[in-house]
C-alpha atoms as one frame of an Amber mdcrd trajectory, in Angstrom:
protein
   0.000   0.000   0.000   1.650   3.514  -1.157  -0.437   6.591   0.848   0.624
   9.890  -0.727  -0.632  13.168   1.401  -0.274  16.773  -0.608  -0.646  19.172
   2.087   0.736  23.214   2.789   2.902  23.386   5.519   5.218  25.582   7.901
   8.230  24.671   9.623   8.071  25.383  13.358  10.467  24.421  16.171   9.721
  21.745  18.259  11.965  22.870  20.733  13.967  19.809  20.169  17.776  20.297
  21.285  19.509  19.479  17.648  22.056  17.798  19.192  23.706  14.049  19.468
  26.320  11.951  20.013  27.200   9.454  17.161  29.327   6.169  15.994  30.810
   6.829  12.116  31.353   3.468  10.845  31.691   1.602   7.341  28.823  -0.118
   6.293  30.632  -0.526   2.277  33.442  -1.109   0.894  33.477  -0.241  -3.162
  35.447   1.908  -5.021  36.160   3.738  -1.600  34.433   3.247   2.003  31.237
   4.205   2.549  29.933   5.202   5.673  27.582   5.418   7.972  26.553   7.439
  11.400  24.637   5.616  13.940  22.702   8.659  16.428  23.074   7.756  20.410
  20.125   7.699  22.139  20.425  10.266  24.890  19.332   8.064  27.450  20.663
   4.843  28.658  18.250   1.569  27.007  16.227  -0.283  29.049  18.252  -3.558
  29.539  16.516  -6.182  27.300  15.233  -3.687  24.966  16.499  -3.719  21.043
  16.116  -0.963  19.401  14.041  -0.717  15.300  16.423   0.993  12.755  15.315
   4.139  11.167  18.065   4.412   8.179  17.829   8.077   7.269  18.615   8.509
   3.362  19.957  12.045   2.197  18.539  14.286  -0.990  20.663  16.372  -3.137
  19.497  15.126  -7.037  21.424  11.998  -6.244  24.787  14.151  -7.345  25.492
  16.526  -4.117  25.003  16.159  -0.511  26.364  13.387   2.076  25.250  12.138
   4.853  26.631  15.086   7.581  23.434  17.072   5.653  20.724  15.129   7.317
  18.520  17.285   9.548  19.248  17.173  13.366  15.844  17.911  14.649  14.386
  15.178  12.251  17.219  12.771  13.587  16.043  13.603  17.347  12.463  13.197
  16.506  13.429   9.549  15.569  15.461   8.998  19.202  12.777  10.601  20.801
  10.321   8.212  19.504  12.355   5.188  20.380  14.169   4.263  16.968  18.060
   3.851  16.508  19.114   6.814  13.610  21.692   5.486  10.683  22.357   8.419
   8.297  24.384   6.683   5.638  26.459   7.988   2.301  26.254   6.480  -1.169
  28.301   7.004  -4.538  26.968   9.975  -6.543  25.683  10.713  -9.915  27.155
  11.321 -12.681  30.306   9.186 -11.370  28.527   5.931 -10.758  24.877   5.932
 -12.986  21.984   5.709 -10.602  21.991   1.959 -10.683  25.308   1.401  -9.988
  26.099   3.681  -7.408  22.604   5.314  -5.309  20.151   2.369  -5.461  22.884
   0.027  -5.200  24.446   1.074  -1.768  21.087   1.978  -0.336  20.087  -1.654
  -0.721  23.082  -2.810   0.552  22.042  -0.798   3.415  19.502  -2.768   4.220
  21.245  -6.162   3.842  24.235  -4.266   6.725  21.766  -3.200   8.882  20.040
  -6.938   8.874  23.380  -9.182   8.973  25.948  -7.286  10.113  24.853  -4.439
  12.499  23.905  -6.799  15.080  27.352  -8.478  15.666  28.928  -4.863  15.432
  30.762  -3.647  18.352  29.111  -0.159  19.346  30.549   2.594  21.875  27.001
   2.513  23.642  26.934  -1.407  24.542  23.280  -0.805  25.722  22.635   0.405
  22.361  21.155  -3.278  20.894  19.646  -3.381  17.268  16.038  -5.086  16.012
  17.638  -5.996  12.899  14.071  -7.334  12.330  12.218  -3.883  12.481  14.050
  -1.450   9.294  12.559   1.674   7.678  13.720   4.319   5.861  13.351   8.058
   5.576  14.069   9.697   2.548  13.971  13.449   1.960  13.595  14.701  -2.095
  15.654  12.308  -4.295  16.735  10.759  -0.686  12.975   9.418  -0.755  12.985
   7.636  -4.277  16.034   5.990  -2.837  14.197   4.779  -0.294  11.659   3.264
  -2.144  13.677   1.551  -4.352  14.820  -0.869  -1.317  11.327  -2.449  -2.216
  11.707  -4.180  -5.975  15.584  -4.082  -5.394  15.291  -6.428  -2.411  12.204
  -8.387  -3.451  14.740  -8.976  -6.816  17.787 -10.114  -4.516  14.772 -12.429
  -2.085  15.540 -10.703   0.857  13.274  -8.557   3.236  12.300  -5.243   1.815
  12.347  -2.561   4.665   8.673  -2.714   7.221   7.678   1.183   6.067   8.752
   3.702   5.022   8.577   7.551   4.964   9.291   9.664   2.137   9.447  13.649
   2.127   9.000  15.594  -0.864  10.185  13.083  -3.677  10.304  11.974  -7.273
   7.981   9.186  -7.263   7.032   9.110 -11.730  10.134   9.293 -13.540   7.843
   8.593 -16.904   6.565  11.880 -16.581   7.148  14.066 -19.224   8.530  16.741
 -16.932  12.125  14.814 -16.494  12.810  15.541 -20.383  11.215  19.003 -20.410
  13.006  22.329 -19.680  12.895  23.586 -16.136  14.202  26.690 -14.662  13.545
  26.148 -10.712  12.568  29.964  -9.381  15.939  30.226  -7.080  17.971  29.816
 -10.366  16.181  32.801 -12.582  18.994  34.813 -13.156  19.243  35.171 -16.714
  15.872  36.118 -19.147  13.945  33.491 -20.009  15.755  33.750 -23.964  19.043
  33.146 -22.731  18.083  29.920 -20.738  18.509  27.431 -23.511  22.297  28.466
 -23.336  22.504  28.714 -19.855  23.894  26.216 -17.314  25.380  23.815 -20.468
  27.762  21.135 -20.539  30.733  23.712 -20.699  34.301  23.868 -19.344  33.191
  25.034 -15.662  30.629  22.265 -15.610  32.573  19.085 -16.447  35.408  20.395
 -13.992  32.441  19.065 -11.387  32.633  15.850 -12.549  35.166  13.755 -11.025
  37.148  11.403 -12.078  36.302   8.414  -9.606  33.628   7.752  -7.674  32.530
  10.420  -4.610  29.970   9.862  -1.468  29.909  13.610  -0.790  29.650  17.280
  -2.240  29.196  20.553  -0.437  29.460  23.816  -2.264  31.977  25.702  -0.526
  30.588  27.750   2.437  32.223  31.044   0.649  29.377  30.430  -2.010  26.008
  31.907  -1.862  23.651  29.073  -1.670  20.698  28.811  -3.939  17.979  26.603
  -2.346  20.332  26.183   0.046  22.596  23.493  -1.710  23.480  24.821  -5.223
  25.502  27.912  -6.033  25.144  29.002  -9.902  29.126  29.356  -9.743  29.885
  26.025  -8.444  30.124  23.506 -11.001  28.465  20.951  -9.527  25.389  22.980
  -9.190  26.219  24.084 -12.562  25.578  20.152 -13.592  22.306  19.976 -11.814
  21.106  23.441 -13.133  21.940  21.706 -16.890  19.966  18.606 -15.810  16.711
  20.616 -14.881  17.159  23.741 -17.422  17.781  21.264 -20.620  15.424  18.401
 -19.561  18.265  16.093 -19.030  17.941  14.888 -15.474  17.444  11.189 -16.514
  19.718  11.132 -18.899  22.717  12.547 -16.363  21.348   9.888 -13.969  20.735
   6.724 -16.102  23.779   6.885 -18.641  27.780   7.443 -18.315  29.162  10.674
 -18.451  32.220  10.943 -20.456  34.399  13.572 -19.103  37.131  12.658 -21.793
  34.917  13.187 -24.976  32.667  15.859 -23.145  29.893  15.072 -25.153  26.106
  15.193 -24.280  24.665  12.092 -22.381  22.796   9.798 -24.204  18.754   9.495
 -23.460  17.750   6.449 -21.679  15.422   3.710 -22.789  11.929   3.597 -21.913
  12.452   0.345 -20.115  15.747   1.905 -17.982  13.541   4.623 -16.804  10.699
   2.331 -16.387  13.186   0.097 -13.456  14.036   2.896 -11.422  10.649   4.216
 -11.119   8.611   3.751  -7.630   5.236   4.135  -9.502   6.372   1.875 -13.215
   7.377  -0.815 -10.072   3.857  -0.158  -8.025   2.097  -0.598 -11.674   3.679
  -4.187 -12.583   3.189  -5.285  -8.413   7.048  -5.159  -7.229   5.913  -3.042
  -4.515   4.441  -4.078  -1.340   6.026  -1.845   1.982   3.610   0.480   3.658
   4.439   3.910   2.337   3.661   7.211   3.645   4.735  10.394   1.354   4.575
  14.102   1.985   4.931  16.227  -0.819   3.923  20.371  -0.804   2.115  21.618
  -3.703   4.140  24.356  -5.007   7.694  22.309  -5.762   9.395  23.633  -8.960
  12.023  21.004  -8.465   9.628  17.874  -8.092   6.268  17.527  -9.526
């Protein structure tokens, strides 16, 4: 069952300290380590008590962000209400296509968490783990990554995660709006004539692209942030302005980049859009976790 709430809503403090003690430990190893950060509770557990996972999945277009960006008042909402936080990193976009790098280590997430977690030796040894009671929570892009735990586990027979809860993210990538033009309102600076040659594949925005495989990017904090994350001088906001100005985020996500030839990426097949799609894999009935997804009604980025 997939629940999906549109509602209006404003941010106010819960008065929530955003603070907390945490455990960074390697939950991957491919191409690099991968991390993870396991949130203390702030209490001592009850002796006897184990403790559900709540494996919190950062947004970012699948190409920016880590896992230091998840929110601390969210992550204390989840101690509070007796799960163990796991913020974990994955290999970004365009390095690693989406398949490869973000729906592959999310899964393997899952399959940590389950098998290995348990036996791990943690700095809180009252800190014990239901390996048997996993969600997810997934903000914008962080979300579909989330969902994709269902039909990628279901594919590998294991245990998709119990629920999960999804803020604000793409949940139709067959929508015609992922190959359309669109100029998100915190990136207007140029008239609406000069946007076709704005934010290209140039020189400043393949120097963004690395050349092996990252789990984290931050613009730097000298940078005026647009929307909080991008900076229209940074070149790896550069990259995801191109991918939402020229209608090109699935191709950016789904096929290699080249940084040697610099040439355009390729459009993906119907059926490669249609496997990393939460609602193509409700449609054909490789979806079966109890999903709850907020989403506002004025989002430029998502529809």
């Amino acid at each position: 069952m997939v629940l999906e709430i549109n509602c209006r809503y404003e941010h106010q403090s819960t008065g929530i300290p955003p603070r907390s003690e945490w455990q960074t430990v390697v939950f991957k190893e491919v191409d690099d380590i991968i991390h993870a950060d396991i949130y203390d509770p702030a209490k001592p557990v009850d002796p006897g008590r184990d403790l559900p996972v709540a494996l919190m999945i950062l947004g970012g277009g699948h190409i920016m962000l880590s896992r230091d960006d998840i929110r601390p008042e969210q992550t204390q909402m989840l101690l509070q209400s007796g799960f163990l936080p796991i913020s974990i990193d994955y290999r970004l976009c365009p390095e690693k296509t989406l398949v490869e790098g973000p729906i592959d280590d999310i899964a393997d997430a899952l399959a940590w968490v389950r098998n290995v977690l348990p036996r791990l030796r943690l700095t809180r040894q009252d800190v014990r783990v239901n390996a048997e009671k996993v969600v997810y929570v997934g903000w914008s892009t962080g979300g579909t990554l989330a969902t994709s735990t269902v039909w990628t586990n279901i594919a590998r027979e294991m245990q998709p995660p119990d629920a999960i809860l999804a803020f604000y993210c793409p949940i139709d990538y067959e929508d015609p709006f992922w190959t359309r033009a669109n100029v998100p309102s915190c990136s207007e600076t140029l008239d609406a004539a000069d946007h076709a040659q704005s934010y290209s594949l140039d020189e400043d925005t393949w120097t963004g692209v690395q050349d092996r495989p990252i789990t984290s990017y931050n613009i730097p904090s000298s940078k005026r942030a647009l929307g909080g994350w991008m900076a229209g001088s940074d070149p790896r906001s550069r990259l995801a302005l191109y991918m939402n100005w020229h209608g090109r985020t699935l191709h950016v996500l789904l096929s290699r980049i080249d940084k040697q030839s610099r040439r355009e990426p390729q459009a993906p097949a119907p059926t490669e859009i249609q496997a990393i799609s939460p609602l193509a894999c409700i449609r054909k009935g490789h979806y079966s976790t109890p999903t709850f997804i907020i989403h506002p009604h004025q989002d430029d980025l998502i529809p």
